[in-house]
Each structure stands twice: as structure tokens, then as C-alpha cells.
One Martini backbone bead per residue (centre of mass of N, CA, C, O) as a GRO file, in nm:
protein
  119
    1UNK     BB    1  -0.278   2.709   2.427
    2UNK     BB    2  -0.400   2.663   2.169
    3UNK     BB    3  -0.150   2.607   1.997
    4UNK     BB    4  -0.096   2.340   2.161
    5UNK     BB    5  -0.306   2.181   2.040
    6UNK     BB    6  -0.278   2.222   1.783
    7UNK     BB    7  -0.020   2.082   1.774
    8UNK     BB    8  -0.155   1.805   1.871
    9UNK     BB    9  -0.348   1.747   1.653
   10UNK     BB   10  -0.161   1.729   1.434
   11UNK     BB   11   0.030   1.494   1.590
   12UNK     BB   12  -0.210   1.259   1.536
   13UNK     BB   13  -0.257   1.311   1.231
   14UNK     BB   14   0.014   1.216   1.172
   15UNK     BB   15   0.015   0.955   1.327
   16UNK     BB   16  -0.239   0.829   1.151
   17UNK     BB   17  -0.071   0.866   0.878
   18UNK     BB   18   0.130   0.615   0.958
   19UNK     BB   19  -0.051   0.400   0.961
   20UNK     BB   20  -0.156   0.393   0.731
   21UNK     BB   21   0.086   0.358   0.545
   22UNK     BB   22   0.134   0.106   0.660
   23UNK     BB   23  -0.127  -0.054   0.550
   24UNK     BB   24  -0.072   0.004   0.268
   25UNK     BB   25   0.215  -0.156   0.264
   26UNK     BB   26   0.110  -0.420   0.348
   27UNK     BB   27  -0.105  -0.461   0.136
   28UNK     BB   28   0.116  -0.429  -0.094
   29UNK     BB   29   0.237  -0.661  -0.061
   30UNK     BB   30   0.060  -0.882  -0.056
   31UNK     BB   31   0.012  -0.834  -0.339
   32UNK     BB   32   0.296  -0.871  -0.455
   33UNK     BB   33   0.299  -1.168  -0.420
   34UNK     BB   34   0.038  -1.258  -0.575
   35UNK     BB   35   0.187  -1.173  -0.826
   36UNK     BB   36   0.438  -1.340  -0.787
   37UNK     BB   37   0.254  -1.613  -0.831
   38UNK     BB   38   0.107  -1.546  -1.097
   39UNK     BB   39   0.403  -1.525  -1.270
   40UNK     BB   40   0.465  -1.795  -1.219
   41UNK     BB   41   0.236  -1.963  -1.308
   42UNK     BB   42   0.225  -1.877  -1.634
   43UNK     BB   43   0.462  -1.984  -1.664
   44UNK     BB   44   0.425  -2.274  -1.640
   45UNK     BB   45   0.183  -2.299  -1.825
   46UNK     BB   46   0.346  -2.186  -2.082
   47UNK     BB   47   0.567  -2.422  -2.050
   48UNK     BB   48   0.367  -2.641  -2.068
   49UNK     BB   49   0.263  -2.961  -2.270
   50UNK     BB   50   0.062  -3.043  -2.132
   51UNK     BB   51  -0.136  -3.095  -1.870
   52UNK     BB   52  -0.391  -2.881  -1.690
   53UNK     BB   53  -0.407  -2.760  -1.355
   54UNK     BB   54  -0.675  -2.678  -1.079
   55UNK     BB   55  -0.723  -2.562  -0.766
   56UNK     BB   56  -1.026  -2.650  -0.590
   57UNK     BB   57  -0.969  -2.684  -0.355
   58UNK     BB   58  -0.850  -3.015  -0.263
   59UNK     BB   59  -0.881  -3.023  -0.605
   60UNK     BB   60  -0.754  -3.164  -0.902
   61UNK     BB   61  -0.802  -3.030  -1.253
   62UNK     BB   62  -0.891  -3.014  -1.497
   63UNK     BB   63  -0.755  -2.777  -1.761
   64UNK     BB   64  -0.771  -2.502  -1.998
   65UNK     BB   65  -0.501  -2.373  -2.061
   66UNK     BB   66  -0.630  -2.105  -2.139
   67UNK     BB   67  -0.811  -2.025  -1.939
   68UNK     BB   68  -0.583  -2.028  -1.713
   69UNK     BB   69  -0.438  -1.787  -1.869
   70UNK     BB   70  -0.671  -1.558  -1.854
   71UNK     BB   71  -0.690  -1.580  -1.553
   72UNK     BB   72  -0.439  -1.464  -1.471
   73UNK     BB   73  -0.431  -1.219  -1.639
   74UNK     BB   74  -0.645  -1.096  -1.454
   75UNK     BB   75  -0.534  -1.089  -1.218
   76UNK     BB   76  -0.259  -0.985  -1.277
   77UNK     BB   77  -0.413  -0.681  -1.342
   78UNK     BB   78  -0.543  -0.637  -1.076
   79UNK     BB   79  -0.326  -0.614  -0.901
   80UNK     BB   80  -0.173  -0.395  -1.033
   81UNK     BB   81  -0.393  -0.197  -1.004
   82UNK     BB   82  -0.404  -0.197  -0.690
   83UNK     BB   83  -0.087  -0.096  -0.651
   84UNK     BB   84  -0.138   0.186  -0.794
   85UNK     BB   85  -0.342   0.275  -0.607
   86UNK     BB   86  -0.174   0.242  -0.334
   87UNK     BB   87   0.042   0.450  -0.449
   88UNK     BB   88  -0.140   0.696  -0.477
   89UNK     BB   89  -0.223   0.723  -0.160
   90UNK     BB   90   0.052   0.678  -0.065
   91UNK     BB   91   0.150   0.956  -0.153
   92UNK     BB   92  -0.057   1.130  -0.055
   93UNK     BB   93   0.001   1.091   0.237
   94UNK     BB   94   0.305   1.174   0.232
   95UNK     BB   95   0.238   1.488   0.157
   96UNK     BB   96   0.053   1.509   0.416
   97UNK     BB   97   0.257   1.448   0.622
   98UNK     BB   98   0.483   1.658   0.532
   99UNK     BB   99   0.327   1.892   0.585
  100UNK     BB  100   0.240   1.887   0.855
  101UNK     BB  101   0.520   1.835   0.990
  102UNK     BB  102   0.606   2.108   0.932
  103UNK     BB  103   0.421   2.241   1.097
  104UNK     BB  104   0.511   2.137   1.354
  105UNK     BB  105   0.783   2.247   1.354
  106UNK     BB  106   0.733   2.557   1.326
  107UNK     BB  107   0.533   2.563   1.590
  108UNK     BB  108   0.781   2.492   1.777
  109UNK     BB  109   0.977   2.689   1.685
  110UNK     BB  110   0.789   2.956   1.785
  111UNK     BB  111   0.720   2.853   2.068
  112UNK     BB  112   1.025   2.894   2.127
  113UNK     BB  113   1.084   3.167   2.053
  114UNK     BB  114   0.871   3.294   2.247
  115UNK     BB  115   0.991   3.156   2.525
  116UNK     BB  116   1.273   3.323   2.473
  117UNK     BB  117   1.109   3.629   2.467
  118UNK     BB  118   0.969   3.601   2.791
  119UNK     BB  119   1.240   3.564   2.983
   0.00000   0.00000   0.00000
């Protein structure tokens, strides 16, 4: 009986590690876009040869292409960043998803062992 809590235990632990997994999965997505959006506007500020505008609530102002260009790159940074962190965490919960699932297998299949030896 010990056995069988302890392998729900073990189960719901890693029902808990699918979650976060999911969770952090959906985080670096959006890190993932806002990416991709920050290296959209470097490109076109990059390439633009005129005036260079920022968007700051809803009006547009006039702005410092450097200062623009700097701002992004600092951003770019940060999710870049922020991505390899989220897959850092992301590795290990799959590593520790991993160990207990095999857990979990070995605890079933040992359980199945002992009852059909009780039989």
C-alpha cells in the first residue's frame, strides 16, 4: 500500500513537471516573437536612410537613430538571454520529468511483478 501512494506521489510530481514544462514552453515562445519582432525593426532601422521614429504610447516621435538602434540591441540581448535561461530550466525539468517517469515505470511494473507472484 506504501508502494502504491508512493508511486502516486511520484505521478502527480510529474503531472506538477508537465506543467511547468508547458509553462515555460509558452514563456519562451513569446520571448521567442518579441525576438523576432525586435530583429524585424533593427533591420528596417538599419536600412532606413531617413528620419527614424519611436513609438511611445500612441504617438509617434521623432528619435535618434543611434539611440534606437542601441535600444534594440539591448533588448535583443535581454530576450536572447532570457530564451537560453528558460531552456536551461526547460532541460532540466525534461532530465528530472525523465528520472521519475522511469521511476514511476519500474515502481508499476515491479507492482505487476509482485501480483502476479501472489496469485
Amino acid at each position: 500500500m506504501e508502494k502504491q501512494q508512493d508511486t502516486e506521489k511520484k505521478i502527480a510530481q510529474l503531472q506538477a513537471l508537465e506543467q511547468n514544462l508547458q509553462n515555460f514552453l509558452l514563456q519562451k515562445q513569446n520571448f521567442q516573437t518579441q525576438l523576432v519582432e525586435v530583429e524585424n525593426a533593427l533591420e528596417e532601422v538599419q536600412k532606413s536612410s531617413g528620419n527614424v521614429y519611436r513609438v511611445i504610447g500612441s504617438v509617434m516621435v521623432l528619435s535618434n537613430k543611434e539611440d534606437i538602434k542601441s535600444d534594440l540591441d539591448s533588448k535583443k540581448e535581454v530576450l536572447s538571454l532570457r530564451i537560453k535561461n528558460l531552456e536551461k530550466q526547460e532541460e532540466k525539468i525534461k532530465e528530472k520529468a525523465s528520472k521519475l517517469q522511469s521511476e514511476v515505470l519500474s515502481q508499476i511494473s515491479a507492482d505487476k511483478r509482485g501480483e502476479r507472484n501472489d496469485e
